[in-house]
Phi, psi and omega in degrees: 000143189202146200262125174274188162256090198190140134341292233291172184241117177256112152220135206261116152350147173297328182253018181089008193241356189209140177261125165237136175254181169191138188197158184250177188062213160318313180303309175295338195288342189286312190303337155286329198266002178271298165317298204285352173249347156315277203302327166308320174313270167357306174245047171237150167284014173266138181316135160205137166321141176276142187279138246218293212211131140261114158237159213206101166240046159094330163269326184222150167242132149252122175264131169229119180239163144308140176303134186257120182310135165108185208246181181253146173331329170291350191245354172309150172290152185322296196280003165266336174305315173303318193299309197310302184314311176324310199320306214289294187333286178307316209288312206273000170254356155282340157298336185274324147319333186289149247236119209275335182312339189283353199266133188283322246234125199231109183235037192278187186268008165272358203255307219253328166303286210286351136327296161323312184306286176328307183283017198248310187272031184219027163064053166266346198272129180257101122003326187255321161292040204254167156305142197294345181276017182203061195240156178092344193265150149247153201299025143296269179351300184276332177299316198281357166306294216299345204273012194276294169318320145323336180285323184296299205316295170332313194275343177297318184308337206275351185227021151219095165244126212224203185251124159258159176265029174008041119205092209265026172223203234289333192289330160313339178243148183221156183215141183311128158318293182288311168285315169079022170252148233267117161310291180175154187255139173223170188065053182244049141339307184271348187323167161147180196277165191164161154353154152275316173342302188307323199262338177304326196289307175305302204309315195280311189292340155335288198299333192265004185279091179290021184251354203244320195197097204279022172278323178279175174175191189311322172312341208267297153004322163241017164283299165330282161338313236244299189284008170275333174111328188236148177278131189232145204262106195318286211321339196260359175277350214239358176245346195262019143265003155290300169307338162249026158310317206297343206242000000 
C-alpha cells in the first residue's frame, strides 16, 4: 500500500499490473466520478487506465483499474524535463481538441464555484495547503475573493470551453521513458468540460513547482505554453488556481 495523489488508500498488485483504490464518504462519491469518466474515456482515443473492477456496498468503494505503462512526469530524470514539459503542453491541446458536446461530464463554474462553497462549509478544504501567495488566508476568505470574481471568470468561459482532465499536473500524466510520449492520464475524477484555463493554470503551476522535481522550474511554464500552441490569458491562469484551493 502506498500514498497516491488521490484522498482514496492506493494499493498496487504485487506484480504491477493493476491498481486498486478505496474509499468512504466524500473519498467514495470521487471515486464514482473517477469510475464513471475511466468508461467513457474507454470510448475515446485518449490514454487512461481500463476499469478492471467495481465494488460498491453503499458506504465504501473499490476502484480497480489497469496499470498505465511508463512513470508520471514528476518522476523524469533532469536531462528529460524539457522533452516531459513539451509532452505535457501537446498532450492537453490534444485533450483539448476534442469536440467537448461529446463529453457528459461538466466542470464549468457554475458547477464547480457551489462545490466549493460546499467544501468550505463542511471544512474540506486544507488550509495548510494552500499556495504560498495565499498562504496564511483562510478559506471563508478566499470563497468571497473567488464569488467577487466569477461573474468576469463565467462570462470568459463561455468561449473557451473544452474537455479538461481539472487536474492537469505532472503526477497525473505519465509518458514512455524512451520516447517520451504521453501513455495515459490518471486521476481524473474531475475530467469535464470547463475553461481550458483551468487545466492550463495546475499544468503551468505544476511545471514551476520544484519540490514536486527540482529539475523543472520557472522557465518550464512557458516552454509548456509555447508546445500547447494557444495564448493563455495571466487573470484567468491566476484565478482557476484560486478554485482550486477549494478542491
Amino acid at each position: 500500500m502506498f500514498a497516491g495523489h488521490t484522498r482514496a488508500v492506493v494499493r498496487r498488485s504485487r506484480d504491477g499490473r493493476t491498481y486498486a483504490k478505496t474509499g468512504s464518504g466524500p473519498v467514495r462519491e470521487e471515486l464514482c466520478d473517477e469510475r464513471d469518466r475511466l468508461l467513457w474515456l474507454a470510448t475515446t482515443d485518449l490514454p487512461a487506465p481500463a476499469v478492471l473492477d467495481w465494488a460498491d456496498d453503499g458506504e465504501t468503494a473499490t476502484l480497480t483499474t489497469a496499470a498505465v505503462p511508463g512513470v508520471p512526469l514528476s518522476d523524469l530524470p533532469p536531462a528529460a524535463t524539457g522533452d516531459g514539459v513539451r509532452a505535457l503542453g501537446t498532450f492537453l491541446g490534444r485533450l483539448h481538441a476534442m469536440e467537448h458536446d461529446a463529453c457528459p461530464f461538466q466542470r464549468w463554474l457554475a458547477v464547480t464555484v457551489p462545490l466549493a462553497r460546499v467544501n468550505v462549509d463542511e471544512g474540506r478544504v486544507e488550509e495548510q495547503d494552500f499556495d504560498q501567495d495565499r498562504a496564511g488566508c483562510t478559506a471563508a476568505t478566499l470563497l468571497e475573493e473567488l464569488l467577487a470574481r466569477r461573474p468576469r471568470a463565467e462570462e470568459l468561459e463561455l468561449g473557451d470551453l473544452v474537455v479538461c482532465h481539472g487536474d492537469a499536473c505532472l503526477p497525473n500524466v505519465l509518458v514512455d521513458t524512451d520516447s517520451l510520449e504521453v501513455t495515459g492520464m490518471v486521476d481524473v475524477g474531475r475530467l469535464g468540460v470547463a475553461d481550458r484555463h483551468l487545466d492550463l493554470a495546475l499544468a503551468a503551476r505544476s511545471v514551476t513547482d520544484t519540490t514536486l522535481n527540482p529539475a523543472y522550474g520557472p522557465d518550464a511554464a512557458d516552454a509548456m505554453l509555447a508546445a500547447y500552441g494557444l495564448s493563455a490569458d495571466p487573470w484567468r491562469l491566476d484565478f482557476y488556481r484560486l478554485l482550486d484551493e477549494f478542491f
